[in-house]
N, C-alpha and C positions, 0 to 999 in steps of 0.2 A: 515844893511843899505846898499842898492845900489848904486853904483857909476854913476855917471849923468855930462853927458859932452853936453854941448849946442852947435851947431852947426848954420853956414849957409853956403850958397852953391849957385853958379849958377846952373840955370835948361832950358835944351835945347831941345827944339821939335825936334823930329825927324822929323817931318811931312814937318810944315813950317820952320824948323831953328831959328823961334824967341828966344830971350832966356829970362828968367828971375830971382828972386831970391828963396829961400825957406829957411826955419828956421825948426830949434827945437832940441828935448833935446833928448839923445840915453842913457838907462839907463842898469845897469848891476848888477848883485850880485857878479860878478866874480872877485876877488880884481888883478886877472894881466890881462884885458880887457884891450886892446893896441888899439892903435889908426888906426893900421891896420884894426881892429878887426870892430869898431865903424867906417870907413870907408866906407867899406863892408855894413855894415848895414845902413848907410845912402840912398847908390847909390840903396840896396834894397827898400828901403822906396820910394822913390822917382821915380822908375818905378812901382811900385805896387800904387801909389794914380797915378798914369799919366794913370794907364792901368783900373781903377774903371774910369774913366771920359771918357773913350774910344782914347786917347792919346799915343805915346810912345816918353818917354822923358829919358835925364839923367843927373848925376849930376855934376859937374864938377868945382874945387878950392876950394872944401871943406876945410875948417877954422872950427876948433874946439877950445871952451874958456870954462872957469869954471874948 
C-alpha cells in the first residue's frame, strides 16, 4: 500500500505574477518518502500542468496534511 500525502500550495505566473491556489494528493510506495522528497515533486507537478496550458508557473508555501 502507498503512502499518500494531500497537499495545497500557492501558484504564481511567471508571466503576469498573478498568483493562485492548487491542491492534491502525491503518492509513494516508498515507506521513508520525506517531505523533501513530496516537495520536489509537487513544485514538479505544478510547472509541468502550467507548461501543458502553455504557462510557466510555480509553487510556493506548500502545506502537506494526511
Amino acid at each position: 500500500m502507498g503512502k499518500k500525502i494531500g497537499w495545497t500550495a500557492k501558484v504564481r505566473s511567471h508571466r503576469t505574477g498573478e498568483t493562485g491556489h492548487a491542491h492534491g494528493v502525491v503518492t509513494s510506495d516508498d515507506p521513508g518518502y520525506s517531505t523533501e522528497q513530496a516537495t520536489e515533486d509537487v513544485r514538479n507537478f505544478v510547472r509541468e500542468k502550467a507548461r501543458e496550458q502553455g504557462h510557466v508557473a510555480s509553487a510556493f508555501d506548500i502545506e502537506f496534511y494526511g
